[in-house]
C-alpha positions in Angstrom: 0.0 0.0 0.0 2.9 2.3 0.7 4.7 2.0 -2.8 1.2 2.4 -4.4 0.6 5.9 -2.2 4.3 6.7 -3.4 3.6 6.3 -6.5 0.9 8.3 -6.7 2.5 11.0 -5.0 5.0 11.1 -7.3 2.6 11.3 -10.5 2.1 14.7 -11.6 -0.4 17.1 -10.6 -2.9 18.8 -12.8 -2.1 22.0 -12.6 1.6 20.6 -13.4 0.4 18.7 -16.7 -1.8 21.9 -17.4 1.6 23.9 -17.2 3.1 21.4 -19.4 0.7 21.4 -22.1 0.2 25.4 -22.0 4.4 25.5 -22.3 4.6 23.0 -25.0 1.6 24.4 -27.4 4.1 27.9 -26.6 6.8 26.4 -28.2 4.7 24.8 -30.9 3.5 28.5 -31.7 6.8 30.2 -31.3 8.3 27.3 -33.8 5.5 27.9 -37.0 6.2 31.8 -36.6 10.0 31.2 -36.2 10.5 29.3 -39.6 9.6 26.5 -42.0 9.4 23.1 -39.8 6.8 20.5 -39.1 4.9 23.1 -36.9 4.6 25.6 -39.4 3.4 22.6 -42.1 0.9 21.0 -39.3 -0.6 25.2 -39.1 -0.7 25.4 -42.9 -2.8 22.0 -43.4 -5.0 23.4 -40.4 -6.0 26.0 -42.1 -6.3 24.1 -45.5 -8.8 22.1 -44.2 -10.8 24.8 -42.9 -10.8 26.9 -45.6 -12.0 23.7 -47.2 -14.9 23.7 -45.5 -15.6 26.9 -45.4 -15.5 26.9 -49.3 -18.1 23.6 -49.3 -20.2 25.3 -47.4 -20.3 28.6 -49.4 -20.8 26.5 -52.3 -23.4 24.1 -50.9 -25.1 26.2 -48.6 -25.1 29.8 -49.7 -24.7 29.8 -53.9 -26.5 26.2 -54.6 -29.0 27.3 -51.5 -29.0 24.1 -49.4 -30.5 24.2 -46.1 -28.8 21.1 -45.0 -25.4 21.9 -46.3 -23.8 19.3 -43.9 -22.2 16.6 -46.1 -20.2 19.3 -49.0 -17.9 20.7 -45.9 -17.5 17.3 -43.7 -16.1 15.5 -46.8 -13.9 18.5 -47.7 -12.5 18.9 -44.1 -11.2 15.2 -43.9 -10.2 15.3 -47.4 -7.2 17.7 -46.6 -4.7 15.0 -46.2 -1.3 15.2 -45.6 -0.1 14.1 -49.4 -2.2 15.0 -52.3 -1.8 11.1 -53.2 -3.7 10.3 -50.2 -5.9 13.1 -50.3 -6.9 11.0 -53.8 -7.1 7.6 -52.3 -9.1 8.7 -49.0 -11.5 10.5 -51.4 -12.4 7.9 -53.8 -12.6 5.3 -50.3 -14.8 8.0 -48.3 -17.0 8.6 -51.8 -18.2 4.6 -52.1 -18.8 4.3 -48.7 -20.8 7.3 -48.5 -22.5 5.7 -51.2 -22.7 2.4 -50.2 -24.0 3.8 -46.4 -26.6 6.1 -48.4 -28.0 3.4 -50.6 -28.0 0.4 -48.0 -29.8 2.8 -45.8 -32.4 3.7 -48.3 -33.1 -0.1 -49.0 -33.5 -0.9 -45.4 -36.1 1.8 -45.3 -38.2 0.3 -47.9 -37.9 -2.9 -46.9 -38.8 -2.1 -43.4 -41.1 0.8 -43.1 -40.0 2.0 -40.1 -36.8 3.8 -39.0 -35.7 1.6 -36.0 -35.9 -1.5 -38.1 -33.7 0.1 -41.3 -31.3 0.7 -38.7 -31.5 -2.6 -37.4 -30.6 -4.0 -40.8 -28.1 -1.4 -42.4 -25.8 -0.8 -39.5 -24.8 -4.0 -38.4 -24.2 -4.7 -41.9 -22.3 -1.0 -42.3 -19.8 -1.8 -39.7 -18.7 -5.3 -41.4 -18.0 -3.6 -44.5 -15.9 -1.1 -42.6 -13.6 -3.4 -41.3 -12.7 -4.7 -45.5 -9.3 -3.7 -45.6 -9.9 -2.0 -49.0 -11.7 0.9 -47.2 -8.8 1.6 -45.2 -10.1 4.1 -42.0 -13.1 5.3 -44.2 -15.4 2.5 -44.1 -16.9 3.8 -40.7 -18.1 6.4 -43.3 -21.2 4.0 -44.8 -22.1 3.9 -41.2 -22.4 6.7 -40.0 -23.9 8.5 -43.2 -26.7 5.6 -43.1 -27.3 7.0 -39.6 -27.3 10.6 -40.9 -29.7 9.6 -43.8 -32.1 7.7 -41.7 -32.3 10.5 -38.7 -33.7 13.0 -41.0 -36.3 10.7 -42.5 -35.4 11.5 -46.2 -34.2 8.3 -47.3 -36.0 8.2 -51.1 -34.1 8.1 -54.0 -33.9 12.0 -54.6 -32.7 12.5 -51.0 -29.7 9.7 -51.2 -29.2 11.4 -54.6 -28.8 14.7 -53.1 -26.4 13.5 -50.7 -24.4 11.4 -52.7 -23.8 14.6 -55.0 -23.2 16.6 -51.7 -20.5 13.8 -50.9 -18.8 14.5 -54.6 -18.6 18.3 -54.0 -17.1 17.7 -50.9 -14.9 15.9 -51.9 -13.8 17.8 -55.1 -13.2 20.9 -53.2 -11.0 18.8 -50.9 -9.0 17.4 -52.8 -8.6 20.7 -54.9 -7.5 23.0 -52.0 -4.9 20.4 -50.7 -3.6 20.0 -54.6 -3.9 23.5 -55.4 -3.2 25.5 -52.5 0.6 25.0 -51.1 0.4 20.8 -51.4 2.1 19.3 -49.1 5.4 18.2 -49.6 7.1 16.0 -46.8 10.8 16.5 -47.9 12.1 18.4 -44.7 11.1 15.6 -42.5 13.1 13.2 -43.8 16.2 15.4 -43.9 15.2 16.4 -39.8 14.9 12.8 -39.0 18.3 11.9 -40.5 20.0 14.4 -38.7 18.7 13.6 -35.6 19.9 10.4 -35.9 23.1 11.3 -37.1 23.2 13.4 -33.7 21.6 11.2 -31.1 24.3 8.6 -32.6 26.7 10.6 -31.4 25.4 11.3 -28.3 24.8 7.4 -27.3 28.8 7.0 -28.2 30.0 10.7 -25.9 27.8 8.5 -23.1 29.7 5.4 -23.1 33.3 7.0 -23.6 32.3 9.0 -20.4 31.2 6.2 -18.7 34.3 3.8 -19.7 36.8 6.8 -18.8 34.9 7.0 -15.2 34.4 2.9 -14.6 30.8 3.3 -14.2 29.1 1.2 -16.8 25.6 2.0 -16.7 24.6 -0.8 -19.1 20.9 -0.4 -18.5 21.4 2.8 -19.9 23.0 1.8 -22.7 20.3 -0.5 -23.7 18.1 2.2 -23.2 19.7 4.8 -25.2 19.9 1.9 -28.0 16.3 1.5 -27.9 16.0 5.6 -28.5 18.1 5.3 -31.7 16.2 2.3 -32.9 13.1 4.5 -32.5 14.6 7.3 -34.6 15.3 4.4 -37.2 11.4 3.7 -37.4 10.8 7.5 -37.7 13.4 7.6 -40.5 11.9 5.2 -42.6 8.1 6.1 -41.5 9.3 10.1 -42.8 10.8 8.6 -46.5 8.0 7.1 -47.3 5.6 9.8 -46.9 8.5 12.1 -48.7 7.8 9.0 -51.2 4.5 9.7 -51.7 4.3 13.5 -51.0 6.6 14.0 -54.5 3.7 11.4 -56.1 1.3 13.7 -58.4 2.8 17.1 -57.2 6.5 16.9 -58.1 5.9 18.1 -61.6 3.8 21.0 -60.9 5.7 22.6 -58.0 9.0 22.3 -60.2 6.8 23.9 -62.8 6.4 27.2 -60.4 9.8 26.9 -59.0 8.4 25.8 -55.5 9.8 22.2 -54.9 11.4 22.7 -51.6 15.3 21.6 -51.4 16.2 17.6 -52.3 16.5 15.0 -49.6 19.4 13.3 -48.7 19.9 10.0 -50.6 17.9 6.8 -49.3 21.9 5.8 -49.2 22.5 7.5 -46.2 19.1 6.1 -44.6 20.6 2.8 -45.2 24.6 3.4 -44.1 23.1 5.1 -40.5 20.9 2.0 -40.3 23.9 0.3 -40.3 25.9 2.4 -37.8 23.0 2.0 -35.6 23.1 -1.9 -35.5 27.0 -1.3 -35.0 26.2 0.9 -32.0 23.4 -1.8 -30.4 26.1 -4.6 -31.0 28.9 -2.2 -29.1 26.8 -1.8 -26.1 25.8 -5.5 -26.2 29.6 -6.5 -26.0 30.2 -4.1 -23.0 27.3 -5.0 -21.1 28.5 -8.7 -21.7 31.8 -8.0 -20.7 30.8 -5.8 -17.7 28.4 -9.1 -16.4 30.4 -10.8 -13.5 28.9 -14.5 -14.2 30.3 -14.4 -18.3 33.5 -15.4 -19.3 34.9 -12.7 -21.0 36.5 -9.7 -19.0 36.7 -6.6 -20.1 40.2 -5.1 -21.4 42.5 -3.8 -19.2 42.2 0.5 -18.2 44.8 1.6 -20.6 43.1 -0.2 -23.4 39.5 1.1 -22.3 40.5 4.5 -22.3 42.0 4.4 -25.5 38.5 3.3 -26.6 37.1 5.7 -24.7 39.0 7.8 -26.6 38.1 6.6 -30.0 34.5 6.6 -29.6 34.7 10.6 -28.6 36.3 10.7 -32.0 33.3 9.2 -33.8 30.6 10.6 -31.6 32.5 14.2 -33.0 32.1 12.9 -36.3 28.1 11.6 -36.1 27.4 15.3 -34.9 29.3 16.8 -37.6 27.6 14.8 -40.1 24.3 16.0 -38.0 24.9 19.8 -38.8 26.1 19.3 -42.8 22.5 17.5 -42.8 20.4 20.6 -41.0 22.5 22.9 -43.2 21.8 20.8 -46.8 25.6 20.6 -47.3 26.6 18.4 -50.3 29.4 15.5 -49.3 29.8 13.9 -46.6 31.8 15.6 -43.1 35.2 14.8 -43.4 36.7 15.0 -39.7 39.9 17.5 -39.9 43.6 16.7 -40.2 43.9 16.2 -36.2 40.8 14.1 -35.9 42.5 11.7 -38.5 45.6 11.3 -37.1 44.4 11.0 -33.8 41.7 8.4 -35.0 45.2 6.2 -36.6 47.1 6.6 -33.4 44.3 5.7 -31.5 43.4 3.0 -33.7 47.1 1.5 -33.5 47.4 2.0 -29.6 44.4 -0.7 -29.6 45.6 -3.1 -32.1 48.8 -3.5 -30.0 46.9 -3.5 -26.8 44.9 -6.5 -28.6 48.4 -8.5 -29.7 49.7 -7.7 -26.0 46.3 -9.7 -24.8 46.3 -12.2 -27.4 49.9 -13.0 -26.5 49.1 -13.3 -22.5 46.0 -15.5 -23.2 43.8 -13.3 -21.6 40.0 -13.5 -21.8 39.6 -9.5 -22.3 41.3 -10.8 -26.4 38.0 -11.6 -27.3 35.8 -8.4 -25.8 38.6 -6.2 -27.7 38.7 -7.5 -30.6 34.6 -7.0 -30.9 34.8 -3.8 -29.4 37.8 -2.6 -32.0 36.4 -4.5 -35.0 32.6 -2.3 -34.1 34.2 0.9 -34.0 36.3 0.2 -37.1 32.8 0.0 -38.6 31.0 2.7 -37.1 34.0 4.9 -38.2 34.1 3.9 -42.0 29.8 4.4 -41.8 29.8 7.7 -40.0 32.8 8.9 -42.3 32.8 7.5 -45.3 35.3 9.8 -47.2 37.4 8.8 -44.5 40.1 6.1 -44.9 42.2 5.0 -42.1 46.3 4.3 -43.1 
């Protein structure tokens, strides 16, 4: 009962998640007025979709005179997507089951006579369709327009028509303001992403030099800090594909009008950091191996681990150099300077005799070293690849 009333305690309040949320929506605010960046996008595709539905509704409601201009400015608002592709794809999913949900409903009627039963017999029916992959998250659409239908007891073949045509404008002016009207091109993400991994990269390797240099192996941390980077990995690939399908449709145009925003790295680098990331997860496997009292394998001997300690600095330098060429759009690769270099080959030959001196006493910290070395050699050549060691 006690760890449960601690733990309470140590929750945090309202007022103090209140704070939190005011302070964060602050920085969110500060960030769209400050430059371009996902804040400012998420603002501009705000407003798209309610100028969207502001436009349906003009249309709908005030120049075609519609006193139930519902369905034009719903369709629209959803319709603002984040890629025009999508925009595309949700429309013509959101149109059939509008129509499917309009139609069923309108049958059920007739076949029933009475609201209550048409409901009975549509909905249920409704909600298996949305669940067919092929709708995607718009079959709950056929649903809940069967429900709309039905509630206002115009369910003949002019009143479904009127919606379904209601559903199409909608849609059209949608899809038109997201085209039309700054689309959406995901390309900064991507380049964002890529530096952040290139810079929380180095920041997992600055954390296990210090901790090797002061003998406290935190190797719960490390896993941890792995886990983060793996994260960013997920985030990477999730922000290429949209880039992917952001360019679909729109690439053309916007390099017709001199508005394509500034290319994206190459899916090359994507792939190399991938691959300094699983370097980095198999470095702090090693370590926490070696700093486990019950394995076999001991870790190498304090001269040797500062070395490393050393060496990893070096290469935790170079992912957050490569970080900054990436926010500034630099073309090339970082390319450490002269020091770095030569400091990265003496470094690199300090440890290759400190693994012959093991190898040649038959000690059990041969086997840690030569992981640990052979690791870094490969972090080194992914994290600077114009590099070349002598």
């Amino acid at each position: 009962m006690t760890g449960v009333t601690e733990a309470l305690r140590r929750q945090p309040r309202p007022t103090h998640a209140l704070r939190e949320e005011a302070h964060a929506v602050g920085r969110a605010a500060r960030a769209a007025c400050r430059g371009p960046g996902r804040e400012r996008d998420l603002l501009v595709q705000s407003l798209k979709a309610s100028a969207a539905a502001i436009l349906a509704w003009l249309v709908a409601g005030v120049w075609m005179g519609d006193p139930m201009a519902l369905m034009a400015p719903w369709v629209a608002v959803v319709l603002v997507q984040a890629t025009v592709y999508s925009s595309l794809m949700q429309a013509a999913r959101q149109f059939t089951a509008i129509c499917a949900g309009a139609l069923l409903a309108s049958l059920a009627l007739a076949v029933t006579g009475n609201t209550l039963g048409a409901v009975t017999l549509s909905v249920p029916l409704l909600m298996l369709l949305a669940n067919w992959p092929r709708f995607g998250d718009q079959g709950i659409y056929g649903a809940t327009t069967a429900l709309f239908t039905l509630a206002t007891g115009a369910a003949d073949v002019f009143a479904v028509g009127h919606r379904v045509g209601q559903a199409a404008l909608g849609a059209v002016i949608g899809v038109a303001v997201n085209a039309f009207v700054l689309p959406p091109i995901h390309l900064r993400d991507v380049r964002e992403n890529l530096a952040a991994l290139a810079r929380e990269a180095g920041d997992v390797l600055h954390i296990v030099a210090g901790d090797l240099r002061d003998g406290e192996w935190d190797t719960q941390g490390w896993s941890h800090a792995s886990a983060r980077l793996e994260r960013r990995l997920d985030a990477l690939r999730s922000a290429r594909g949209w880039s992917r399908e952001s360019l679909r449709l729109t690439a053309t145009p916007r390099r017709a009008v001199r508005r394509l925003p500034a290319s994206i790295p190459p899916e090359q680098d994507d792939e190399r950091w991938s691959r300094a990331t699983g370097h980095i997860r198999a470095l702090t496997r090693t370590l926490a191996v070696a700093a486990d009292d019950g394995r076999a394998p001991a870790p190498p001997a304090r001269p040797v681990l500062d070395a490393y300690a050393d060496l990893l600095q070096l290469i935790g330098d170079a992912c957050h150099a490569e970080s900054e060429r990436l926010l500034t759009a630099a073309d090339g690769a970082a390319r450490p300077d002269g020091h770095a270099e030569s400091a990265m080959r003496e470094l690199r030959e300090q440890l290759q005799d400190g693994l012959r001196e093991h190898a040649g006493q038959g000690g059990d910290g041969t086997t840690v070293l030569g992981s640990l070395l052979l690791q870094a050699e490969n972090l080194w050549s992914e994290t600077v690849p114009t590099g070349r060691h002598g």
